[in-house]
PASEBA-1860 file (N, C-alpha, C; in nm, 3 decimals):
! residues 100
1> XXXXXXXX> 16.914/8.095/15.859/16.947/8.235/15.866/17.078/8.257/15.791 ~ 17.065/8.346/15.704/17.205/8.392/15.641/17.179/8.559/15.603 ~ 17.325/8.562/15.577/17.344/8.736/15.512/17.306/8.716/15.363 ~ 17.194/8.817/15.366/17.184/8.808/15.139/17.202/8.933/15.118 ~ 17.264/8.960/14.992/17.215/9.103/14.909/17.072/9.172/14.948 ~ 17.155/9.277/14.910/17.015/9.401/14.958/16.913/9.390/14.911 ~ 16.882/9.358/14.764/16.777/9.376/14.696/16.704/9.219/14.707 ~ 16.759/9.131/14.767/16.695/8.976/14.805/16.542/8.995/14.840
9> XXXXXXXX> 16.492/9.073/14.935/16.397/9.071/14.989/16.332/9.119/14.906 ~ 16.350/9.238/14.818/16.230/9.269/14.724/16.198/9.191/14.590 ~ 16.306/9.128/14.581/16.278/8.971/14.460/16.214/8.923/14.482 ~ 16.193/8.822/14.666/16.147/8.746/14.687/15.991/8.796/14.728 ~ 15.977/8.911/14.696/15.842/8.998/14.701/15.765/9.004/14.553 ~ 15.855/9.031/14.508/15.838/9.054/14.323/15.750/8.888/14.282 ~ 15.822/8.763/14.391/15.774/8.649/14.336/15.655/8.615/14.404 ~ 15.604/8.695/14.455/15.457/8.708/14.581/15.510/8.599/14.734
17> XXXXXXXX> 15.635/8.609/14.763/15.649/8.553/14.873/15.631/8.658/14.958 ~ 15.651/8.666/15.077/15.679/8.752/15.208/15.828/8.717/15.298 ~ 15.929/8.765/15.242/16.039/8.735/15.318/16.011/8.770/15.475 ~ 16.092/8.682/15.561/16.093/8.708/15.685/16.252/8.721/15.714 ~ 16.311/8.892/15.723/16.369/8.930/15.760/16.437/9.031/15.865 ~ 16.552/9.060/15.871/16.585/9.152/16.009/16.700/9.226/15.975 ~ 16.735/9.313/16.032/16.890/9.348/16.028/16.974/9.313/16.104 ~ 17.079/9.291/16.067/17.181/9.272/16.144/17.273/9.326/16.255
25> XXXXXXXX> 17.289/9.319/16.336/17.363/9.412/16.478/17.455/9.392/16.447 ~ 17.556/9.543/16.429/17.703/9.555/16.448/17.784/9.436/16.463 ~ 17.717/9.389/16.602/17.802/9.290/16.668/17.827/9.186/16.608 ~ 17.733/9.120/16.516/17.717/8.984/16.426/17.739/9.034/16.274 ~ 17.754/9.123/16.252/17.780/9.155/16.098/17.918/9.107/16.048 ~ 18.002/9.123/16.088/18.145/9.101/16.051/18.126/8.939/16.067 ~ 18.058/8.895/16.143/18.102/8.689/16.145/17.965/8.678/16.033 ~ 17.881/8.731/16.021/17.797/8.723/15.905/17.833/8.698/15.765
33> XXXXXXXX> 17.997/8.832/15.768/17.990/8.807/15.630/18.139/8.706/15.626 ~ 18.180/8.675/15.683/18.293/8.619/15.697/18.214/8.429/15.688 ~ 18.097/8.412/15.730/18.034/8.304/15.725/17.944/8.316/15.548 ~ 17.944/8.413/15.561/17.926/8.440/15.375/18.012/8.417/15.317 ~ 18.192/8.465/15.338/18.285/8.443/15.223/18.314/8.265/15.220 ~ 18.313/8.239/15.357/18.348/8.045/15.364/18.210/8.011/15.224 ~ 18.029/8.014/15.227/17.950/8.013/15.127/18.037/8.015/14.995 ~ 18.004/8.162/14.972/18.064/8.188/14.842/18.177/8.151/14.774
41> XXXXXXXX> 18.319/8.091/14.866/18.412/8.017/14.824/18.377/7.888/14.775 ~ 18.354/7.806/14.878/18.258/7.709/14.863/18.205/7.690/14.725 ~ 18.088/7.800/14.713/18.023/7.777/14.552/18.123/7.727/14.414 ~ 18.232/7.857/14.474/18.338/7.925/14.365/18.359/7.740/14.330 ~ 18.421/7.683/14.445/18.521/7.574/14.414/18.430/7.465/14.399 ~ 18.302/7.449/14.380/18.233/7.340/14.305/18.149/7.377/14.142 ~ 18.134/7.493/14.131/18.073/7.533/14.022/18.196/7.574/13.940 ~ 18.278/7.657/13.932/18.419/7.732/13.888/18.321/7.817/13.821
49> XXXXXXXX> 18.259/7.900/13.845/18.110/7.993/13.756/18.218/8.170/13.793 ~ 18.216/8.220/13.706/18.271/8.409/13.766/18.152/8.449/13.828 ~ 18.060/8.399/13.839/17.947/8.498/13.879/17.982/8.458/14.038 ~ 18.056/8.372/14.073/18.067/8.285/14.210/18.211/8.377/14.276 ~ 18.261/8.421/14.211/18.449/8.510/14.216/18.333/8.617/14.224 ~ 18.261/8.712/14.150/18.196/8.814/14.217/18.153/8.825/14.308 ~ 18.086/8.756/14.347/18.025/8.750/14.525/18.124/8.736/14.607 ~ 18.239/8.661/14.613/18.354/8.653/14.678/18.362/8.809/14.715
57> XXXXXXXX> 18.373/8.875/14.591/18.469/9.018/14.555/18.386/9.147/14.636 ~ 18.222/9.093/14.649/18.107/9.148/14.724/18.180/9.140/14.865 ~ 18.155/9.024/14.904/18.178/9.010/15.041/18.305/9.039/15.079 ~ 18.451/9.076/15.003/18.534/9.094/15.051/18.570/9.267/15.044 ~ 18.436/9.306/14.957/18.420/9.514/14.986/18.319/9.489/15.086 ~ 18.290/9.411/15.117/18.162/9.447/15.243/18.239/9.444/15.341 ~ 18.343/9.364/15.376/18.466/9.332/15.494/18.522/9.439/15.482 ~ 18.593/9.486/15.383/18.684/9.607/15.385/18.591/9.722/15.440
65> XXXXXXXX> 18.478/9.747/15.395/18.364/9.875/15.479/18.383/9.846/15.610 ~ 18.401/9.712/15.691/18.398/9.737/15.799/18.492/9.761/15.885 ~ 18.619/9.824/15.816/18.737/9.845/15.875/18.761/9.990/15.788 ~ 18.689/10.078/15.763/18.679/10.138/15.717/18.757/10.149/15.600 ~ 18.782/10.119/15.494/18.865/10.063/15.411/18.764/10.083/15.250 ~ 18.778/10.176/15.185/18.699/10.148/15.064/18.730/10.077/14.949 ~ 18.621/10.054/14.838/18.708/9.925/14.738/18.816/9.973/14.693 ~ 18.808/10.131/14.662/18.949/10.180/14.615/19.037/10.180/14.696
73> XXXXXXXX> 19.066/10.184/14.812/19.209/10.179/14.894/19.204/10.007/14.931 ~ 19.140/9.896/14.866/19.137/9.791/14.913/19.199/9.733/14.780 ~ 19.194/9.800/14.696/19.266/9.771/14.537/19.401/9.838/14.549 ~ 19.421/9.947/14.629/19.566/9.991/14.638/19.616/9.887/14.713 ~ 19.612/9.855/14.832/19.650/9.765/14.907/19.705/9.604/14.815 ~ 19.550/9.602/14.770/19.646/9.451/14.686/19.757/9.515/14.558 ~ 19.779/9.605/14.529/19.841/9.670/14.400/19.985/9.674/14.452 ~ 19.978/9.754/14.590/20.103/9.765/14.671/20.170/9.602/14.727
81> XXXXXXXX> 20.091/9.512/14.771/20.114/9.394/14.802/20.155/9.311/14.642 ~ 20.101/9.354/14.586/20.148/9.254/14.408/20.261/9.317/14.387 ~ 20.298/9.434/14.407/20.422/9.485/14.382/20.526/9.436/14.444 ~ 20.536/9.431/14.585/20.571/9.396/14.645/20.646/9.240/14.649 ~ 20.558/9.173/14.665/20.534/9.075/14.668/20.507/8.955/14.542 ~ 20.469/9.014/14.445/20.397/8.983/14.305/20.271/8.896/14.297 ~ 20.212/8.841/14.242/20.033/8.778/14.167/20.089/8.637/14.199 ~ 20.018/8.599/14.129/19.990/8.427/14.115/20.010/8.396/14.008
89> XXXXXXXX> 20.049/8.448/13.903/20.010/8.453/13.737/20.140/8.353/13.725 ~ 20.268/8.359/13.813/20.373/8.268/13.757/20.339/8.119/13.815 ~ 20.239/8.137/13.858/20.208/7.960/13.900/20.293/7.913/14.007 ~ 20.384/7.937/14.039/20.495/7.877/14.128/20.428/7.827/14.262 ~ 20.488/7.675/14.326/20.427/7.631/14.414/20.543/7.613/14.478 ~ 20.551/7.656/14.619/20.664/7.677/14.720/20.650/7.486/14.806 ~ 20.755/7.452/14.794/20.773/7.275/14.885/20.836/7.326/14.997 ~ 20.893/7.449/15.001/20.957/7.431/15.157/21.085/7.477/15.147
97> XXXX> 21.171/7.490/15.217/21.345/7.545/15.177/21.443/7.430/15.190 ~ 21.500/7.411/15.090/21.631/7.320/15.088/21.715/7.308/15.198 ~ 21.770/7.183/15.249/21.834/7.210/15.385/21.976/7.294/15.345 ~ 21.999/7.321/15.470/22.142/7.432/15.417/22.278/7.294/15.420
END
């Protein structure tokens, strides 16, 4: 049992299978997709494929919907936090603080 994309079931129709599926209850949706992003990381860090960082990027607007949060105020958020804070782009790896 796992969480797939919407259109999964009618692929696997398109290929003359019969998916056996359900929806998901409120209650299990959020550990659904959160057991999806551990997946999709996963992929990311044995394949290094972008198509593997998109699904990440899926499941992490599917998380933000459930906090009511849309992709656009979920892109302000990291925009305000990079500002803040700044990217990754300088590479820098933190060892810890020098004793005083």
């Amino acid at each position: 049992m796992k969480l797939v994309r919407d259109k999964i079931p009618n692929i696997i129709r398109k290929q003359g299978r019969m998916p056996n599926i359900r929806i998901a209850a409120d209650s299990e949706y959020v550990q659904l997709l959160l057991k999806k992003l551990d997946e999709e990381v996963t992929e990311y860090q044995i394949s290094r494929e972008p198509e593997e960082l998109a699904d990440i990027i899926e499941v992490a607007i599917a998380l933000g919907k459930t906090h009511k949060i849309s992709p656009a105020k979920l892109e302000q958020v990291r925009k305000k936090k990079a500002k803040e804070r700044g990217t990754f782009d300088k590479k820098i790896v933190w060892m810890g603080n020098a004793p005083k």
